[in-house]
PAMIVEX-538994 format. One record per residue (C-alpha): residue number from 1; residue in three letters; x, y, z. Coordinates in Angstrom, 2 decimals, always signed. Example, Ala and Ser with C-alpha at 12.3 -4.5 7.8 and 13.67 -1.06 7.14 Angstrom:
<sites>
     i    aa         u         v         w
     1   ala    +12.30     -4.50     +7.80
     2   ser    +13.67     -1.06     +7.14
</sites>
This chain:
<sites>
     i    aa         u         v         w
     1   unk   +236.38    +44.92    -86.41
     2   unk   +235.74    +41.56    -85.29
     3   unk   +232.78    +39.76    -87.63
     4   unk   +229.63    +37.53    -86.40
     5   unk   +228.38    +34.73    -88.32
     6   unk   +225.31    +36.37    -89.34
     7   unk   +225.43    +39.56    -91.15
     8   unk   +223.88    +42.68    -89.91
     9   unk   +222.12    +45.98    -91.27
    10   unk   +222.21    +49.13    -89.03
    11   unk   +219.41    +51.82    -90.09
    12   unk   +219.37    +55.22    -88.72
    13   unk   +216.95    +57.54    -89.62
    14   unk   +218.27    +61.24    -88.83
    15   unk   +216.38    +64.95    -88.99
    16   unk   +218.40    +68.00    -87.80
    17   unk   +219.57    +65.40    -84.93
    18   unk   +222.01    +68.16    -83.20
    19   unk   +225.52    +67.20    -82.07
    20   unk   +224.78    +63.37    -80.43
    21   unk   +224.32    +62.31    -83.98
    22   unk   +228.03    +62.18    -84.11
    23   unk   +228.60    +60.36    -80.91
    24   unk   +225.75    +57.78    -82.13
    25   unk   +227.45    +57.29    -85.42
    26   unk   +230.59    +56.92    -83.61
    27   unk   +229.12    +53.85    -81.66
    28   unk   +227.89    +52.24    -84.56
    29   unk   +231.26    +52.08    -86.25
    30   unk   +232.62    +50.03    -82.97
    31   unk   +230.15    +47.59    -83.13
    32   unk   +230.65    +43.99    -85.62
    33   unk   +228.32    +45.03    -88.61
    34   unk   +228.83    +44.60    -91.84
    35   unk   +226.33    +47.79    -92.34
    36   unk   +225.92    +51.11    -91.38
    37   unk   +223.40    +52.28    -92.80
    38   unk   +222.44    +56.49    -92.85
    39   unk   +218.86    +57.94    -94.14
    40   unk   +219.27    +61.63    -94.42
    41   unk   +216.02    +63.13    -93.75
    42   unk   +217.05    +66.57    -93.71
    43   unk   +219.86    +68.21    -91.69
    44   unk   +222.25    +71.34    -92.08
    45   unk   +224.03    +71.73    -95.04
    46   unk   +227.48    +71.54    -92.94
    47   unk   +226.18    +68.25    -91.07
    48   unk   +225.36    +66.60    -94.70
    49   unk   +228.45    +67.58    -96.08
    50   unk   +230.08    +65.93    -93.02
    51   unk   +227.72    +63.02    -93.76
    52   unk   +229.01    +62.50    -97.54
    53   unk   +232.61    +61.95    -96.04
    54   unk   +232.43    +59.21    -93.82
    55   unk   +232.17    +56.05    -96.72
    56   unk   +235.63    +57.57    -97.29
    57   unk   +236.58    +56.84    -93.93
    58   unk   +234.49    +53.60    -93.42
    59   unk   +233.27    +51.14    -96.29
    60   unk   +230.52    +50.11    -94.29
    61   unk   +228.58    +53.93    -94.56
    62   unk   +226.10    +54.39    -96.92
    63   unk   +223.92    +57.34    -96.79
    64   unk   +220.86    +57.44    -98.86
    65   unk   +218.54    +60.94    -99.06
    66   unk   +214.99    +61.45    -99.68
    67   unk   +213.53    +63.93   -101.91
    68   unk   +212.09    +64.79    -98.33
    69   unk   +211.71    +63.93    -94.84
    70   unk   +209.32    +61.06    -95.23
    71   unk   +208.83    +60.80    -91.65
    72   unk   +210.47    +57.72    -89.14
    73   unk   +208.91    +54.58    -90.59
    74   unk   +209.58    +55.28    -93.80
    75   unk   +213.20    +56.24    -93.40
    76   unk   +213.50    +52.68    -91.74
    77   unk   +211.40    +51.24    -94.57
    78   unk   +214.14    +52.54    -97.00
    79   unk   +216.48    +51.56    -95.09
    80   unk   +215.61    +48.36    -94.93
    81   unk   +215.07    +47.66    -98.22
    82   unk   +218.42    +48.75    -99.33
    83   unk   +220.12    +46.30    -96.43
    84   unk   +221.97    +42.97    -97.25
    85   unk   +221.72    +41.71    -93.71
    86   unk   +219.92    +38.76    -92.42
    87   unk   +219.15    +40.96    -89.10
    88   unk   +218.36    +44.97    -88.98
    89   unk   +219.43    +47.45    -85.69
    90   unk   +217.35    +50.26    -86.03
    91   unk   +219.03    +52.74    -84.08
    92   unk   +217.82    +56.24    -83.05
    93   unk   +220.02    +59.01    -84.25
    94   unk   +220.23    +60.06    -80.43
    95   unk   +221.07    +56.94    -79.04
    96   unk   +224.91    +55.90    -78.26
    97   unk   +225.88    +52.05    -77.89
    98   unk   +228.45    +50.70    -76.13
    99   unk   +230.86    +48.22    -78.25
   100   unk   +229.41    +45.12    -77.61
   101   unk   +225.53    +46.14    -78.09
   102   unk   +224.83    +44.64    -81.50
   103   unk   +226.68    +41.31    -81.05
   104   unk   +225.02    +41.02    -77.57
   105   unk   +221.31    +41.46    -79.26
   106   unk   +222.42    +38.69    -81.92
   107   unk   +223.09    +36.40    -79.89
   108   unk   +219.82    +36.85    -77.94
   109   unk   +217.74    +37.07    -81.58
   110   unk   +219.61    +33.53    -82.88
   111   unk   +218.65    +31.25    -79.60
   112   unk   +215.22    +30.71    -81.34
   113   unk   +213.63    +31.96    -84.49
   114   unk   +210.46    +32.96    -83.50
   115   unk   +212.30    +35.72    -81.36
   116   unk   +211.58    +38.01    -84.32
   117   unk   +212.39    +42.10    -82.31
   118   unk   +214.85    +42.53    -79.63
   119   unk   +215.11    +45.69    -77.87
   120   unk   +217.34    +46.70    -75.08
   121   unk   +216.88    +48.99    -71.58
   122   unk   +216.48    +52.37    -72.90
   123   unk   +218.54    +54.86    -70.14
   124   unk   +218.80    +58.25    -69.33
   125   unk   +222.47    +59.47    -69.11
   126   unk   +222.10    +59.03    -65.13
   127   unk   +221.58    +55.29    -65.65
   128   unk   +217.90    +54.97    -64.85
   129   unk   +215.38    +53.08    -67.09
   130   unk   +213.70    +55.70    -69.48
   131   unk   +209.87    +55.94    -69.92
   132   unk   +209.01    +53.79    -72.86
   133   unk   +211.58    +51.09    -73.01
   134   unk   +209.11    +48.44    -72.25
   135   unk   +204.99    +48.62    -72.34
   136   unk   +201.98    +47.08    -72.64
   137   unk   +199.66    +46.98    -75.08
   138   unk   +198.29    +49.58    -76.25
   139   unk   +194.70    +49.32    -75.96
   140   unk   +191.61    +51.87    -76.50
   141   unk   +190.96    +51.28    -72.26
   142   unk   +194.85    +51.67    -71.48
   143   unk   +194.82    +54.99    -73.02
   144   unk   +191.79    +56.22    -71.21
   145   unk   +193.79    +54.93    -67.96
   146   unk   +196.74    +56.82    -69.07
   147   unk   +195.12    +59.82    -70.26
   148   unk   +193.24    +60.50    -66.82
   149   unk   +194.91    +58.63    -64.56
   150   unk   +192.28    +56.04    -63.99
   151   unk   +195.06    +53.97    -62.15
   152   unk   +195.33    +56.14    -58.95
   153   unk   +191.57    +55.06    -58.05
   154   unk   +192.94    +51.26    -58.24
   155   unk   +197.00    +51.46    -58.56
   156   unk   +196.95    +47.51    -58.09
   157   unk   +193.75    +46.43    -60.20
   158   unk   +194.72    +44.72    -63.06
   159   unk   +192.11    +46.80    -65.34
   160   unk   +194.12    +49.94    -64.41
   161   unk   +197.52    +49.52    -65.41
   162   unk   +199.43    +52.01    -67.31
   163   unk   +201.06    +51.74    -70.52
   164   unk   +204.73    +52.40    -69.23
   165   unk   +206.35    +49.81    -67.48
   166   unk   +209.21    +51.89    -66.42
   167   unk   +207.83    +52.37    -62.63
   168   unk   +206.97    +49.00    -62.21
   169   unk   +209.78    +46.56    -60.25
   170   unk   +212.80    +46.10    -63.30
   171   unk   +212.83    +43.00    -65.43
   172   unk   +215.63    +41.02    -64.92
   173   unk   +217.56    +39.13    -68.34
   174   unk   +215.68    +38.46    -70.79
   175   unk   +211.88    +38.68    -71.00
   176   unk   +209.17    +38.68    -73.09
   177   unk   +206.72    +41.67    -72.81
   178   unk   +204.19    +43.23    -75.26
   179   unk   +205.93    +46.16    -76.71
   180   unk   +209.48    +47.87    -76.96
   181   unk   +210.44    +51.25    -77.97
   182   unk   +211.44    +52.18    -82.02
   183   unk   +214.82    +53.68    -80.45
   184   unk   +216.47    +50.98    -80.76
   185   unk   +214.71    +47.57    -82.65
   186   unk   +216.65    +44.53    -83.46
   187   unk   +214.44    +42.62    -85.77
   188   unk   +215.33    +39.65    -88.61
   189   unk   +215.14    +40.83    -91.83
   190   unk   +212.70    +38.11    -93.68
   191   unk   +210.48    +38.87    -90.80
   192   unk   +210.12    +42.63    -91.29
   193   unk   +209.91    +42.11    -95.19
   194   unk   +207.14    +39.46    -94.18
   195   unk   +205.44    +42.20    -91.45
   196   unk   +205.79    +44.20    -94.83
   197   unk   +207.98    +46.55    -92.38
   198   unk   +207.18    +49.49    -90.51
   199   unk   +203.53    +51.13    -91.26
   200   unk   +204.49    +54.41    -93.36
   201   unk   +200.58    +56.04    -92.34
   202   unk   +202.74    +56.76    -89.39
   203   unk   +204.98    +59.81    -89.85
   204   unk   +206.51    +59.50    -85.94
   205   unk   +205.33    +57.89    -82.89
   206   unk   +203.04    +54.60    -82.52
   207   unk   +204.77    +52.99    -85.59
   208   unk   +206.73    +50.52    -83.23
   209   unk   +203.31    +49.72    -81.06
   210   unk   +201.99    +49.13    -84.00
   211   unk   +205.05    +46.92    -85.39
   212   unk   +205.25    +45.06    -82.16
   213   unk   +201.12    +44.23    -82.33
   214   unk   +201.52    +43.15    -85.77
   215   unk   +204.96    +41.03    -84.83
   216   unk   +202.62    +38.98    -82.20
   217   unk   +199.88    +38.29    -84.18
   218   unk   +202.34    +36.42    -86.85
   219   unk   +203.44    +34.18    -84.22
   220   unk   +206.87    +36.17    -83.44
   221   unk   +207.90    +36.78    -79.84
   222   unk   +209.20    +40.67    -78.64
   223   unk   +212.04    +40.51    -75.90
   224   unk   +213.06    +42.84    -73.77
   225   unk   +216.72    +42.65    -72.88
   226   unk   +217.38    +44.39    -69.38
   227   unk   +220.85    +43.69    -69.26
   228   unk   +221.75    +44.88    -72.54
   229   unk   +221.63    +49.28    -71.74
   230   unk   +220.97    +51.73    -74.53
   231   unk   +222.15    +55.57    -73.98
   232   unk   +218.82    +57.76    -74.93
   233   unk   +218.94    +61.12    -75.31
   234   unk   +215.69    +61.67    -77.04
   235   unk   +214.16    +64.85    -78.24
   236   unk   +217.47    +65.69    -79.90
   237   unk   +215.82    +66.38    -83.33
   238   unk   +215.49    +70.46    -83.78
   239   unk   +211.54    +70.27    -84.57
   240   unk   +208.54    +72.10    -83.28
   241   unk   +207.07    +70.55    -80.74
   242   unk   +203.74    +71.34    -81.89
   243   unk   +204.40    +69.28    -85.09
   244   unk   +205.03    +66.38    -83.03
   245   unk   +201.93    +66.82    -80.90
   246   unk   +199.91    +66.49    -83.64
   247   unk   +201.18    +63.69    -85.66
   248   unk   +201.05    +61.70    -81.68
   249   unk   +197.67    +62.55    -81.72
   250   unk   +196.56    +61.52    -85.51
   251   unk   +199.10    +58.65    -84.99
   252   unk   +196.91    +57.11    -82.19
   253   unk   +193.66    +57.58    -83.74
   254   unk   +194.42    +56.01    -86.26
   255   unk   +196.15    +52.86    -84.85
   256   unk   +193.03    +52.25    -83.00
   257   unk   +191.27    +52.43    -85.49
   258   unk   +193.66    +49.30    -87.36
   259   unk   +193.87    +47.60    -84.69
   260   unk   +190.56    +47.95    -82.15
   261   unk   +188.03    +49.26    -84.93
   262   unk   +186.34    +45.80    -84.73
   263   unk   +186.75    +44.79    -81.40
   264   unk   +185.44    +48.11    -79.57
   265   unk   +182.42    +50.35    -80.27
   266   unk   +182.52    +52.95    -82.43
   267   unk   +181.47    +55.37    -79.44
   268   unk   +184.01    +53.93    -77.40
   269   unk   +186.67    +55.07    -80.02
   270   unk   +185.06    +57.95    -80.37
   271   unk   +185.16    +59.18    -76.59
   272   unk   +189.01    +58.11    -76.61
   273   unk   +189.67    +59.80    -79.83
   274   unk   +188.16    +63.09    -78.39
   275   unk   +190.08    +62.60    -75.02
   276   unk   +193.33    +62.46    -77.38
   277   unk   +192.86    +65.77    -79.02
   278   unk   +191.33    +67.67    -76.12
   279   unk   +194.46    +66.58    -74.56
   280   unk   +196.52    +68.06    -78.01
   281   unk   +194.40    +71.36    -77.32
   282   unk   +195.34    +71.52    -73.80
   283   unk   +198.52    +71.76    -74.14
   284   unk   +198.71    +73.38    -77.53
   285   unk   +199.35    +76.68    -75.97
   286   unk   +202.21    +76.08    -74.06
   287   unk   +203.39    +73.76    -76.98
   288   unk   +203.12    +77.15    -79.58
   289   unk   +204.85    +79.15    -76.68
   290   unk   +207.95    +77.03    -76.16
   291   unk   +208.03    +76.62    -79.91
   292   unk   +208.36    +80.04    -81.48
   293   unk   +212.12    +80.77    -80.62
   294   unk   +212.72    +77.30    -83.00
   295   unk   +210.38    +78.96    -85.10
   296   unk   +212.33    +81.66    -85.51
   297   unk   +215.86    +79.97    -85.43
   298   unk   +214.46    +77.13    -88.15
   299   unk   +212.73    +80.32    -90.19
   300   unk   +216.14    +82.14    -90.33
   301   unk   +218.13    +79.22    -91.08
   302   unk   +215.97    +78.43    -93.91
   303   unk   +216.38    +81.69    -95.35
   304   unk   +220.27    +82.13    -94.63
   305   unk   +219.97    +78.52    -96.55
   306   unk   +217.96    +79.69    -99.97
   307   unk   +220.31    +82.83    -99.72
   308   unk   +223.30    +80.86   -100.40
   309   unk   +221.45    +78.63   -102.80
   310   unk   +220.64    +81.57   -105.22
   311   unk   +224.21    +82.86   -104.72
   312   unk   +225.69    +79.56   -105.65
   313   unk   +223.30    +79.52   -109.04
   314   unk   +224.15    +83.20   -109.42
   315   unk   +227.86    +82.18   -110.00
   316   unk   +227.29    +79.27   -111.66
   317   unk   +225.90    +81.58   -114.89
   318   unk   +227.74    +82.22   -117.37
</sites>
């Protein structure tokens, strides 16, 4: 594998990821890093077992496991830390990059050094740009406009434009916009250490919002590269949906409240804050519905799991 002058850190943060977690491991092992680097958050005994093999077959795999799954932005905090590489890839454990991705992305990150986060065009497997893989800011206002489609009274009024960027006419090379999707972050090391990385209050969801925000306000630039495509597959991880829901919903509350709490009203936060979970209620039913046969599946997984567990200690007596 073919080495860049710069040494690089992939971080990939996996939880019961399903079968692309192969395919996206796969990828990273074409690409010229000198890291590859696994957090085990929690997956099936067979898949971790698989896991502990592959620094046999590649030097570059290290695999490091939580007591337990400390959410996304800590898995890429810990991954970080234990990186030697002057840049970091995170990489979603659901994405799949073609061969060329990473040096592609380094060469974008080295033209200046205030282009501190690089992210690429996020794509379904049909080839069309996915929802999220470019933004705006996330304001307290944009997420009223969002949550009740304020934008269809005024579709073309600046003070009505939606957080996704996705429908809006495509970006072409490289451009600067105000926010990029955690799926795939390219980001120089010294900077994320000096960012203090990734915001651990957030378990999933909003931590790259809030990464992005905090990357502007040191002075950094975030680019979006539309020529440089990143396979998606998201919602791989086997996880109630519910449980997501929620933590989207605390999430947002609370980045407002970090990064608006002194620049809007308290009532104003308060009014978007109840929008967010009456919107979490509304759809908890259907959420709870779709989410009992995982339920069920995770519940007798579990068990089958402890089964063998007291089996194993069962033999191990003397």
């Amino acid at each position: 594998m073919p080495r860049t002058n710069s040494s690089v850190s992939t971080v990939t943060v996996t939880y019961w990821t399903g079968d692309v977690l192969d395919r996206c491991i796969a990828s990273l092992r074409r690409q010229a890093v000198d890291e590859i680097i696994l957090i085990d958050n929690g997956n099936p005994s067979d898949v971790s077992e698989k896991l502990d093999l592959l620094p046999q077959q590649d030097s570059r795999i290290k695999i490091f496991r939580p007591e337990k799954n400390t959410g996304f932005a800590a898995g890429c905090n810990l991954g970080a830390k234990q990186a030697s590489g002057q840049f970091l890839a995170m990489v979603n454990p659901d994405c799949v990059l073609a061969p060329d991705t990473i040096a592609r992305v380094l060469r974008v990150a080295r033209r200046n050094s205030t282009n501190w986060l690089c992210g690429g065009r996020l794509q379904n497997p049909d080839g069309s740009e996915q929802r999220g893989s470019r933004r705006e800011t996330l304001t307290p206002w944009r997420a009223t406009v969002e949550l009740l489609r304020l934008d269809r009274i005024a579709p073309n009024h600046p003070y009505f434009r939606r957080f996704h960027q996705f429908e809006e006419d495509p970006l072409v090379g490289i451009t600067e916009v105000p926010t990029i999707s955690g799926a795939f972050m390219f980001v120089r090391k010294h900077a994320y250490e000096q960012l203090g990385g990734m915001d651990e209050a957030f378990f999933i969801h909003f931590d790259d919002a809030d990464l992005c925000m905090r990357v502007w306000k040191k002075g950094g630039r975030v680019l979006f590269c539309s020529n440089i495509p990143i396979l998606h597959y998201k919602s791989s991880s086997d996880v109630s949906q519910t449980f997501v829901e929620w933590h989207k919903a605390k999430g947002l509350g609370y980045f407002f409240r970090k990064h608006f709490g002194d620049t809007y009203p308290k009532w104003f936060l308060s009014i978007v804050s109840a929008l967010v979970w009456l919107r979490f209620t509304a759809i908890l039913p259907h959420r709870i519905g779709s989410d009992l046969p995982g339920m069920l599946r995770r519940y007798r997984r579990q068990k089958r799991r402890l089964g063998l567990q007291r089996a194993n200690k069962a033999k191990q007596k003397p």
